[in-house]
Backbone as CSV, one residue per row, in Angstrom:
resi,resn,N_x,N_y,N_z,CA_x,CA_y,CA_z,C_x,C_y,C_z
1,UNK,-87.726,-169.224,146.812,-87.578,-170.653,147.066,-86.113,-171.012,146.986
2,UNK,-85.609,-171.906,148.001,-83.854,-171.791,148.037,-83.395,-172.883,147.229
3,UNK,-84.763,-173.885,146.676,-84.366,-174.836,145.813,-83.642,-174.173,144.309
4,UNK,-84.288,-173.095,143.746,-84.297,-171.773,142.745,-83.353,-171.246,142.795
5,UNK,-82.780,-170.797,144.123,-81.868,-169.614,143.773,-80.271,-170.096,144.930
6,UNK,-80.425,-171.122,145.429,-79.273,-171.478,146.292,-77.783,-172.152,145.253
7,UNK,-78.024,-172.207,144.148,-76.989,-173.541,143.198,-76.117,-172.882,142.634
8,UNK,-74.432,-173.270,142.625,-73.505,-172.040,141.710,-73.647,-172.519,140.622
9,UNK,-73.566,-171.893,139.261,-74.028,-172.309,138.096,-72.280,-173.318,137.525
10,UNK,-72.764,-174.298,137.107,-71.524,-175.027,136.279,-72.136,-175.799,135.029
11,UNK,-71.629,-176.389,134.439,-72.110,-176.993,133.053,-71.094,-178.402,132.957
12,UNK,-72.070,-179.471,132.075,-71.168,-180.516,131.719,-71.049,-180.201,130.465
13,UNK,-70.180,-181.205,129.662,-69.700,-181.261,128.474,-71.038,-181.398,127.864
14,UNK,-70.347,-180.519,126.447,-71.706,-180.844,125.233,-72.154,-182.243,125.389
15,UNK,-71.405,-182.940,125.275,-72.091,-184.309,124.614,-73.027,-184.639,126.050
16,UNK,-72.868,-184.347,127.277,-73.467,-184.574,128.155,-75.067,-184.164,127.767
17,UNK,-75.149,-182.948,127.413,-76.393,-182.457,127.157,-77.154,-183.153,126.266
18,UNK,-76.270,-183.392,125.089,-77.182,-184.352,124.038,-77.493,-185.438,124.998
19,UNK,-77.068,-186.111,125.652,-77.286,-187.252,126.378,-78.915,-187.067,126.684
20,UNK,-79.261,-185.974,126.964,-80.548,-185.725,127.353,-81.554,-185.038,126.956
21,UNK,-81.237,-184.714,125.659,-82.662,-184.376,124.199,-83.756,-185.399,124.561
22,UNK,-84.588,-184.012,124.730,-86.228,-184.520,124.842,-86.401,-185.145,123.246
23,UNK,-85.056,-185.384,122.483,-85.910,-186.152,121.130,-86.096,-187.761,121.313
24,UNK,-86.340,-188.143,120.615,-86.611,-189.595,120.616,-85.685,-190.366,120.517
25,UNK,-85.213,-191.319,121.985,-84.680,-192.316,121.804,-84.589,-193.060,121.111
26,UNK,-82.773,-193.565,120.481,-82.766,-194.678,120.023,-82.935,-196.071,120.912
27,UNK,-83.044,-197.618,120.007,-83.179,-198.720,121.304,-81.239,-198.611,121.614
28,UNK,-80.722,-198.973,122.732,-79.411,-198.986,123.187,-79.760,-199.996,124.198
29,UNK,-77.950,-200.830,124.354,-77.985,-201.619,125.062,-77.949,-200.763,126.337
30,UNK,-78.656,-201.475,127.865,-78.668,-200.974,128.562,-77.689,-201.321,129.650
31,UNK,-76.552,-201.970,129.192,-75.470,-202.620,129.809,-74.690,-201.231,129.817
32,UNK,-73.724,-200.959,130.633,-72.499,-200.242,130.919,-71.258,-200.757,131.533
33,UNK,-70.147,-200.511,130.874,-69.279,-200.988,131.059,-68.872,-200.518,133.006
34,UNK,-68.903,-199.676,133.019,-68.926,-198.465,134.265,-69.739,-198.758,135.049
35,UNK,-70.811,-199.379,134.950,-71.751,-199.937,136.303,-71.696,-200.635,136.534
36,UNK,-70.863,-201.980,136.302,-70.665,-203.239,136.635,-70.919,-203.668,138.389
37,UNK,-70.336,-202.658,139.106,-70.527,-202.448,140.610,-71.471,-201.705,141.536
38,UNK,-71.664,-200.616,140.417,-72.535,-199.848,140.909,-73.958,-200.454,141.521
39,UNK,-74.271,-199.389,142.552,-75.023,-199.827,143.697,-76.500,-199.616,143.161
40,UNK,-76.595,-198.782,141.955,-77.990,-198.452,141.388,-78.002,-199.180,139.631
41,UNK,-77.119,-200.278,139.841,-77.237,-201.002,138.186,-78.250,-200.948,137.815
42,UNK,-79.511,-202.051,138.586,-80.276,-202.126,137.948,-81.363,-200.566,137.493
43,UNK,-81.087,-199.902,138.295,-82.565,-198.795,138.208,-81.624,-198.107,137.147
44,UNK,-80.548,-198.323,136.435,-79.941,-197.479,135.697,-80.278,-198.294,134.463
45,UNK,-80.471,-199.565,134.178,-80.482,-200.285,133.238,-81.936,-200.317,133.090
46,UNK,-82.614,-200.191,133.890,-84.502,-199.803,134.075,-84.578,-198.278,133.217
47,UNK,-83.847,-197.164,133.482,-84.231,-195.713,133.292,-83.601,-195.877,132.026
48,UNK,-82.928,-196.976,131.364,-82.212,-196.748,130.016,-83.219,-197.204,129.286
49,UNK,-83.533,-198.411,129.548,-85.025,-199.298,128.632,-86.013,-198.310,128.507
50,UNK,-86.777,-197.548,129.665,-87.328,-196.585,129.528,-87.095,-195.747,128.800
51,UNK,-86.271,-195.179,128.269,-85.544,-194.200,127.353,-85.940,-192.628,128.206
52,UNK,-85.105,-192.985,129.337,-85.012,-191.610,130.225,-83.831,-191.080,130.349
53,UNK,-82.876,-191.999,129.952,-81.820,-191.419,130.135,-80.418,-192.122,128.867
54,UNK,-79.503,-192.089,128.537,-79.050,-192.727,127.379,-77.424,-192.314,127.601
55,UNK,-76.661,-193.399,127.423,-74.998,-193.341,127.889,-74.573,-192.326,126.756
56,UNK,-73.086,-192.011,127.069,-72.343,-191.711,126.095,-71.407,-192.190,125.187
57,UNK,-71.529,-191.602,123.906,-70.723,-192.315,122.685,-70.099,-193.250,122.847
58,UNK,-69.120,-193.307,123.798,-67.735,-194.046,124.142,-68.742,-195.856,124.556
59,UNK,-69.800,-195.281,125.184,-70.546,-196.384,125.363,-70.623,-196.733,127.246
60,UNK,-70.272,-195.939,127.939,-70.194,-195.737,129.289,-71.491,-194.437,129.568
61,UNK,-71.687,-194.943,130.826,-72.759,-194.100,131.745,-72.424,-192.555,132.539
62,UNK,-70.935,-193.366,132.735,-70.668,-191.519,133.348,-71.400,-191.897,135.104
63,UNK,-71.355,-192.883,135.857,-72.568,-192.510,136.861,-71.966,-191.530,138.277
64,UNK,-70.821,-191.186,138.155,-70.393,-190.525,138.862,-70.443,-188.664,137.925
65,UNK,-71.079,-188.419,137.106,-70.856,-186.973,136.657,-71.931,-186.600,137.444
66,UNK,-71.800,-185.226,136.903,-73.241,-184.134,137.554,-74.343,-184.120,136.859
67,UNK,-75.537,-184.138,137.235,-76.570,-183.183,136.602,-76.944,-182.255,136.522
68,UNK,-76.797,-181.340,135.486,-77.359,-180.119,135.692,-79.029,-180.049,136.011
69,UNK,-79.631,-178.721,136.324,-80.824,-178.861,136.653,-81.748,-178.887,135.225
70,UNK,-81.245,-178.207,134.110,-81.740,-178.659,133.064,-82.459,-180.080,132.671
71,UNK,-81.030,-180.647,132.777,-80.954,-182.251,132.442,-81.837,-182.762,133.329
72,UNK,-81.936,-182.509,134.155,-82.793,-183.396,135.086,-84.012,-183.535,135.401
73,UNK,-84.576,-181.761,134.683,-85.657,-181.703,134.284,-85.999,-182.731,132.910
74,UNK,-85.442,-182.567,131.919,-85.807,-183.323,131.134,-85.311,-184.702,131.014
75,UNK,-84.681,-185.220,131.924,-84.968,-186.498,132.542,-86.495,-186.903,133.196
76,UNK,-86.977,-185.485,133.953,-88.240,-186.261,134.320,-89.010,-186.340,133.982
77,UNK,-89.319,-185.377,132.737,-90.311,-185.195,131.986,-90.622,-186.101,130.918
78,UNK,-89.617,-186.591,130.729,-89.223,-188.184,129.801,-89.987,-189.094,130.550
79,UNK,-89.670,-189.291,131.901,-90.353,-190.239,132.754,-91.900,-189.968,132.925
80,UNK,-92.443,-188.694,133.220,-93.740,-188.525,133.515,-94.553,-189.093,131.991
81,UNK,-93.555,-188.921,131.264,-94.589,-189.138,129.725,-94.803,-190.593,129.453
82,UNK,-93.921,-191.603,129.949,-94.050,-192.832,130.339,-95.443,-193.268,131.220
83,UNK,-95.941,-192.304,131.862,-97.154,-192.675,132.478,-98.429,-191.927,132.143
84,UNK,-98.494,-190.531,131.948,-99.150,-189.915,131.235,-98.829,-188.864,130.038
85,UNK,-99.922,-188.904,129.705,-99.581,-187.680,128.116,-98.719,-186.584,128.436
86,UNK,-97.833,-186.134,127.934,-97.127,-184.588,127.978,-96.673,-184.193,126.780
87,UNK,-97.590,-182.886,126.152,-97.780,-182.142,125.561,-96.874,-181.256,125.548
88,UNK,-95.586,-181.507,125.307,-94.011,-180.321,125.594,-94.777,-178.674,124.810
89,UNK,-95.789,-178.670,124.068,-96.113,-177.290,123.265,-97.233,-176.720,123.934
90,UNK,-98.219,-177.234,124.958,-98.912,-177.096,125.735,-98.534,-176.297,127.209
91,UNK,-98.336,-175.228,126.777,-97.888,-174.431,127.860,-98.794,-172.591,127.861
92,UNK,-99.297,-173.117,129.331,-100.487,-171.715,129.456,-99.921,-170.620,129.486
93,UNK,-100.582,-169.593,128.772,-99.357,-168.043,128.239,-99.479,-166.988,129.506
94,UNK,-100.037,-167.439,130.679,-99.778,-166.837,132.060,-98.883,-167.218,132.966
95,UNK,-98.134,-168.246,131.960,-96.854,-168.415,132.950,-95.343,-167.353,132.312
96,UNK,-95.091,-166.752,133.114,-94.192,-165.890,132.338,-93.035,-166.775,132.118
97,UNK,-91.933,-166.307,131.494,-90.276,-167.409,131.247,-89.866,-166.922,132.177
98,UNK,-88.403,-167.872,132.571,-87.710,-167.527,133.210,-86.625,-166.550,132.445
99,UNK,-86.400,-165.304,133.260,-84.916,-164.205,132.845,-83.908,-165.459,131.763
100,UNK,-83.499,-166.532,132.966,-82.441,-166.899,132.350,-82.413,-168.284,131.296
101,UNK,-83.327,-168.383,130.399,-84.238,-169.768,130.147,-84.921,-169.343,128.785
102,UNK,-84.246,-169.177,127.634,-84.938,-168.408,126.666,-85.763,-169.862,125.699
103,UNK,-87.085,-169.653,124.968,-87.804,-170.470,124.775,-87.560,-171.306,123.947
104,UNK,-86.255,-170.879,123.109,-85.722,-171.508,122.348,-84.507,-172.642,122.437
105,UNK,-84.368,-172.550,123.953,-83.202,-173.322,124.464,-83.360,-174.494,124.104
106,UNK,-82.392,-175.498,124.484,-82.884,-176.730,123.592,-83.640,-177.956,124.996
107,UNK,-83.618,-177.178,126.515,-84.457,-177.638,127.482,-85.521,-176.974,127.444
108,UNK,-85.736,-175.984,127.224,-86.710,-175.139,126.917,-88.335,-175.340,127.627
109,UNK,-89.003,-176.328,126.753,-89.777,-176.887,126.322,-90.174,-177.678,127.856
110,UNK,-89.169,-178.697,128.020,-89.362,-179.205,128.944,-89.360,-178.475,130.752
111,UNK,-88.600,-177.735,130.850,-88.980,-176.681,131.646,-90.447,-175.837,132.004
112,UNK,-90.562,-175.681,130.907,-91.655,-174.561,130.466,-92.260,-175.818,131.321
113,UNK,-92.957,-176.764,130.292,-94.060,-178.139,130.755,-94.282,-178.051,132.140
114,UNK,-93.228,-179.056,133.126,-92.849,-179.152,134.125,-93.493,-177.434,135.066
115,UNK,-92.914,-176.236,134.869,-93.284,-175.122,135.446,-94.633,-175.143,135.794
116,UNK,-95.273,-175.387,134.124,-96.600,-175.154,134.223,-97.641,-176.283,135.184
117,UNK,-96.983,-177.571,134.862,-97.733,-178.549,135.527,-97.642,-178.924,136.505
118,UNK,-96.100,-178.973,137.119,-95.337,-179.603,138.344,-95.243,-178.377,139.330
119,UNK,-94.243,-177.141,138.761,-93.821,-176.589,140.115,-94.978,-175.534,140.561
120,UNK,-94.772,-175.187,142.271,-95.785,-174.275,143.007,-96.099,-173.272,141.851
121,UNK,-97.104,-172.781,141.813,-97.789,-171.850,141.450,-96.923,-170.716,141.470
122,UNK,-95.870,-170.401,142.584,-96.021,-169.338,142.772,-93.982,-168.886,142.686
123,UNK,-93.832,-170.672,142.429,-92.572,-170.542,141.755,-91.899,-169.347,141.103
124,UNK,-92.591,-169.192,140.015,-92.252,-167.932,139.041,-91.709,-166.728,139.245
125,UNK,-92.715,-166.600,140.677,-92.771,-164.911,141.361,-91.886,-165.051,142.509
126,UNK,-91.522,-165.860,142.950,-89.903,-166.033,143.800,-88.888,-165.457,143.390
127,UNK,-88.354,-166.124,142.103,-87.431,-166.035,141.866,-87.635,-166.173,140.091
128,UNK,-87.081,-164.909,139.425,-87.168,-164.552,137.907,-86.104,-165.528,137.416
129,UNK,-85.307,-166.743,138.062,-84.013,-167.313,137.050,-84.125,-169.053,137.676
130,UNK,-84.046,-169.693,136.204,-84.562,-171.137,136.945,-82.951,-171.639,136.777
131,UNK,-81.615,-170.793,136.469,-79.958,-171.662,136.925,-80.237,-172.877,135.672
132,UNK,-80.771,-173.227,134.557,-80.835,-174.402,133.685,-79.381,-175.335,133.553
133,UNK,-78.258,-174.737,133.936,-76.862,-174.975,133.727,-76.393,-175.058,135.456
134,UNK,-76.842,-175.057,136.537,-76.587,-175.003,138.137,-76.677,-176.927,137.946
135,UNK,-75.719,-177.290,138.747,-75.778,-178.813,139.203,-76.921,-178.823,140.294
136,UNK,-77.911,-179.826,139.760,-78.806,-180.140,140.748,-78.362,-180.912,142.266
137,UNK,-78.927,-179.990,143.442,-78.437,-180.649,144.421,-79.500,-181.898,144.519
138,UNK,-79.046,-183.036,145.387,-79.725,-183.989,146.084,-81.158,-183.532,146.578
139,UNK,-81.229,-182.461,147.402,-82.361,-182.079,147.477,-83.260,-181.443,146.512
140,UNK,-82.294,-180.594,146.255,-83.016,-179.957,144.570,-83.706,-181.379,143.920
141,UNK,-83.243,-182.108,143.885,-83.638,-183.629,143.097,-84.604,-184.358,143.407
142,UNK,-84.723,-183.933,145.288,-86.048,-184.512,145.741,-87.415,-184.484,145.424
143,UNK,-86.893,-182.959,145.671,-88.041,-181.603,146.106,-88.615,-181.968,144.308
144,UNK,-88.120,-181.500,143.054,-88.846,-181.938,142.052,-89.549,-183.086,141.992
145,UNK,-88.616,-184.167,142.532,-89.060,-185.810,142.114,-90.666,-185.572,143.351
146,UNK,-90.534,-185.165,144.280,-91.846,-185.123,144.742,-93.280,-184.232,144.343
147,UNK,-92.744,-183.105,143.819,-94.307,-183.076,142.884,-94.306,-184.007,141.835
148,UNK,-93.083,-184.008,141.253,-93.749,-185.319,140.160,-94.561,-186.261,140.697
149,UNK,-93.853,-186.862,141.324,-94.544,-188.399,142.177,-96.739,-187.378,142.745
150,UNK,-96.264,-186.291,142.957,-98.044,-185.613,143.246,-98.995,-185.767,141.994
151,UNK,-98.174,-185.163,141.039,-98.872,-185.412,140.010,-99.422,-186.707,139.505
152,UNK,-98.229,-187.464,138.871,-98.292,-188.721,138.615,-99.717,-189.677,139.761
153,UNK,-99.606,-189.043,141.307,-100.648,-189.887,141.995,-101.944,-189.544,141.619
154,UNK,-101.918,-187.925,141.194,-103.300,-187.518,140.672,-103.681,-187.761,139.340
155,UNK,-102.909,-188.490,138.513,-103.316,-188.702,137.685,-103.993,-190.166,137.792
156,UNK,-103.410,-190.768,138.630,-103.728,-192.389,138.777,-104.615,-192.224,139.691
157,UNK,-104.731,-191.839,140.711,-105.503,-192.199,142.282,-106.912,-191.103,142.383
158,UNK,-106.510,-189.675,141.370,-107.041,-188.503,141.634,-106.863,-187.814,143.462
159,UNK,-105.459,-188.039,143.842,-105.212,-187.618,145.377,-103.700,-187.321,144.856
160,UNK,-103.210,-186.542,145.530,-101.324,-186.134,145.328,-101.190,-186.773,146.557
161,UNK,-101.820,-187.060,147.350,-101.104,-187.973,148.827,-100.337,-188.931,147.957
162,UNK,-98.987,-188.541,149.102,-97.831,-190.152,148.204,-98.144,-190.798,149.719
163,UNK,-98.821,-192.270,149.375,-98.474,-193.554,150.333,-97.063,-193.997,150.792
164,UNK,-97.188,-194.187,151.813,-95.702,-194.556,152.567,-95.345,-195.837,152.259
165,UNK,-94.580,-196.202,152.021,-94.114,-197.946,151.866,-93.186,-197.894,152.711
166,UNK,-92.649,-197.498,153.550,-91.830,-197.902,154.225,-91.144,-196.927,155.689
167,UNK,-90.633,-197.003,156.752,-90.771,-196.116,157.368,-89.912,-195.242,156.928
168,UNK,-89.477,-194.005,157.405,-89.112,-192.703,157.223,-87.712,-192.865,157.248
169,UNK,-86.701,-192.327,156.957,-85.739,-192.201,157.291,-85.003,-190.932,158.370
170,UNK,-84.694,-190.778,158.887,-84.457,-189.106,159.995,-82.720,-189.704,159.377
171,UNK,-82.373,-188.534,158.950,-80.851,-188.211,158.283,-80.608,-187.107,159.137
172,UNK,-79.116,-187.371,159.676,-78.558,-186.911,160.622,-77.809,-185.401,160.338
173,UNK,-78.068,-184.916,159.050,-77.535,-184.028,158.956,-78.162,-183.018,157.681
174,UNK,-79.789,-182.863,158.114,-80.689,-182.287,157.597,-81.488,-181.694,158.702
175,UNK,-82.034,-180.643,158.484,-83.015,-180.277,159.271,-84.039,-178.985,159.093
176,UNK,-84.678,-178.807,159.403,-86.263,-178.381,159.008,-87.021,-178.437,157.922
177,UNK,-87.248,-177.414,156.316,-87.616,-178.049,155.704,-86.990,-179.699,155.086
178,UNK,-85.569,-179.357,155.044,-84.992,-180.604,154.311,-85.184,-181.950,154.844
179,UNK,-85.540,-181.395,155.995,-85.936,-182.487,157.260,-87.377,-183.281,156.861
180,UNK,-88.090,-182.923,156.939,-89.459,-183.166,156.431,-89.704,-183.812,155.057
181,UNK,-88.804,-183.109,153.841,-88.866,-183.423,152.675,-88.523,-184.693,152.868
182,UNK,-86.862,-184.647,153.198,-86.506,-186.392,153.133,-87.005,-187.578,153.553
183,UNK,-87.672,-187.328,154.931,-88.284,-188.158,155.767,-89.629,-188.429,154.637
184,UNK,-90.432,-187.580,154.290,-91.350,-188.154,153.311,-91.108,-188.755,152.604
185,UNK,-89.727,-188.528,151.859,-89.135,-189.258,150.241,-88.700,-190.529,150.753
186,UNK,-88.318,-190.434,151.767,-87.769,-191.373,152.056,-88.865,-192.981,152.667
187,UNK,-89.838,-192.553,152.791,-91.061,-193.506,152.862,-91.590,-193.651,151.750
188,UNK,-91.075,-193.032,150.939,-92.303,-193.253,149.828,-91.051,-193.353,148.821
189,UNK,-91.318,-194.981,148.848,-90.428,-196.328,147.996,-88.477,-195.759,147.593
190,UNK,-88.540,-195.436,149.139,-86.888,-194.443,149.131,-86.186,-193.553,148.726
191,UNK,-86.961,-192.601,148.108,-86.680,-192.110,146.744,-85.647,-191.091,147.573
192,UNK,-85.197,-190.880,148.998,-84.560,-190.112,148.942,-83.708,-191.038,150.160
193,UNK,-82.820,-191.407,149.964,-81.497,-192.285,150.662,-80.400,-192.186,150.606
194,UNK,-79.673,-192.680,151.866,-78.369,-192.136,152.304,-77.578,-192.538,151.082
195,UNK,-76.253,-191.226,151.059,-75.341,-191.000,149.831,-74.670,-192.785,149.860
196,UNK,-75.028,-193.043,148.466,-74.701,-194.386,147.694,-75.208,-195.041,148.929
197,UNK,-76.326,-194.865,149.536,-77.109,-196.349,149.927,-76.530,-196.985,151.340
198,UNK,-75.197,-195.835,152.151,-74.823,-196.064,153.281,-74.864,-195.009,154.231
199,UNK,-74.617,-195.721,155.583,-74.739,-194.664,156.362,-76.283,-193.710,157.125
200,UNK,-75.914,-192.575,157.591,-77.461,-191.969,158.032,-77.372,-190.578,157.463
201,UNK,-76.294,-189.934,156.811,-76.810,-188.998,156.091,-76.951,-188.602,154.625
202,UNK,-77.668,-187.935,154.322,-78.065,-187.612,152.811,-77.687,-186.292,152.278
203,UNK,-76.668,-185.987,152.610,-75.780,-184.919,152.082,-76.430,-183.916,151.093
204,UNK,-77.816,-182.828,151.625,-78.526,-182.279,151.015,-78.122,-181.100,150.015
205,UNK,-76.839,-180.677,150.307,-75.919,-179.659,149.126,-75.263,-180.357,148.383
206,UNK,-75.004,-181.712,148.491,-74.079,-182.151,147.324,-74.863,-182.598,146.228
207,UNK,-73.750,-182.659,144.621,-74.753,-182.429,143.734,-75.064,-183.581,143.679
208,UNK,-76.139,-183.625,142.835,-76.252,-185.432,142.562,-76.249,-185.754,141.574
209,UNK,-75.176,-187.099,141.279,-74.602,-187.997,140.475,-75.827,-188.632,139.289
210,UNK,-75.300,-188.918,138.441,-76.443,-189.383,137.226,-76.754,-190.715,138.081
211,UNK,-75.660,-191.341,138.508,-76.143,-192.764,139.306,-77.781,-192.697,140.011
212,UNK,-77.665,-191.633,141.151,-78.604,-191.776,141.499,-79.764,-190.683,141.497
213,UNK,-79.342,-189.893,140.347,-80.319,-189.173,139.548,-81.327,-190.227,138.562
214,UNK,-80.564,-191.201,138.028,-81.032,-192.042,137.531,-82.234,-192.453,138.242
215,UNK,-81.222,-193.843,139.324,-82.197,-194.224,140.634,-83.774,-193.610,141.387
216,UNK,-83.211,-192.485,141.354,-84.470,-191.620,142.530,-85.452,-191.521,141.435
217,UNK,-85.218,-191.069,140.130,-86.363,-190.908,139.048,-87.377,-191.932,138.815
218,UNK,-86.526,-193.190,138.915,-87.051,-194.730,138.477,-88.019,-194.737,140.097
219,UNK,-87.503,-194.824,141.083,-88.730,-194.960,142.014,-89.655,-194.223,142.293
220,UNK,-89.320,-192.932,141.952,-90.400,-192.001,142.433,-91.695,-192.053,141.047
221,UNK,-91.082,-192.654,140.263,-92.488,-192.496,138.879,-93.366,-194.042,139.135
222,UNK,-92.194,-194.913,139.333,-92.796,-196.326,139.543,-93.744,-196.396,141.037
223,UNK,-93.327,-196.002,142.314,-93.904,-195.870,143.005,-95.534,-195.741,143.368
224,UNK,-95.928,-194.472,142.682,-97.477,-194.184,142.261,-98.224,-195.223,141.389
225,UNK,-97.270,-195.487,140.852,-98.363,-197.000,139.938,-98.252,-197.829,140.947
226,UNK,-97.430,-198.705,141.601,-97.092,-199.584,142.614,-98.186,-200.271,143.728
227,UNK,-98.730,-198.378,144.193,-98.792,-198.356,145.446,-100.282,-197.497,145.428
């Protein structure tokens, strides 16, 4: 799967990572000094109340850094638990680990979850290394946020069909699978839209920004209840 094995591995700063402990949020204001303009304020000040995501020390958002794919897993897994139960210790012992992903990591947990519940079946046997430290691309970001959004519908609707709200988007500089993916995400409550919200393309290798790592999380979980 090229979502798996296409990403060069990089890392943010420690404190970045704490930013995103599956432990329990404190309450924080959900104001940022740093988003004042930003084009995804509100869904950033939405994913903070939620306690999906949480600024740094200094008291800023950062919405221009990276996500690693770690983080972003346990960004969503934060979010899915907002709608249904997730059991982070509940993990079936026929899913093997990943090579590079030891159980003790401090994403660990949330990975594991997600593997077992969210990704293909057959994930595993692709590719032995899930990159936990690789910046998640835009698509990489989709492609997860859309089984979530499957799940999440089967938990509510009992169907993974995601309803369209809106028409499709065709991005001018995607094509075949990425083609398809977006155009779906992109009907179903936007979750996948042109870089910062202009233009016609969605720049499917570049990484994506907490801004709208934030953003895409908040619609794609809200969506299924919505709709």
């Amino acid at each position: 799967m090229k979502l798996l094995s296409s990403l060069k591995v990089a890392t943010l700063a420690t404190v970045a990572i704490t930013t995103f402990s599956i432990r329990p949020n404190l309450a924080q204001n959900a104001s940022f000094p740093d988003i004042e303009n930003n084009i995804y304020k509100t869904e950033i000040e939405e994913a903070t109340k939620m306690g999906i995501v949480k600024g740094f020390p200094d008291g800023t958002f950062g919405p221009d850094k990276t996500v690693t794919r770690e983080q972003a897993v346990v960004m969503i897994v934060k979010a899915i638990g907002k709608v249904m139960p997730v059991d982070l210790n509940n993990r079936p012992r026929n899913f093997p680990p990943f090579m590079d992903l030891p159980t003790d990591r401090w994403s660990a947990q949330s990975v594991y979850w997600l593997q077992s519940n969210v990704f293909p079946a057959n994930a595993v046997q692709l590719t032995g290394n899930f990159r936990p430290e690789a910046p998640i691309t835009r698509t990489g970001l989709v492609e997860f946020l859309k089984w979530t959004a499957e799940l999440i519908s089967i938990k509510l609707r009992a169907s993974a069909e995601l309803i369209q709200t809106q028409e499709p988007k065709v991005f001018s500089d995607v094509s075949g699978y990425d083609k398809v993916l977006t155009m779906q995400m992109s009907a179903f409550c936007n979750v996948a839209s042109p870089l910062n919200e202009k233009g016609t393309k969605f720049f499917p290798r570049k990484q994506a920004n907490r801004d709208y790592v934030a953003a895409a999380i908040v619609r794609a979980v809200k969506c299924p209840q919505n709709n």
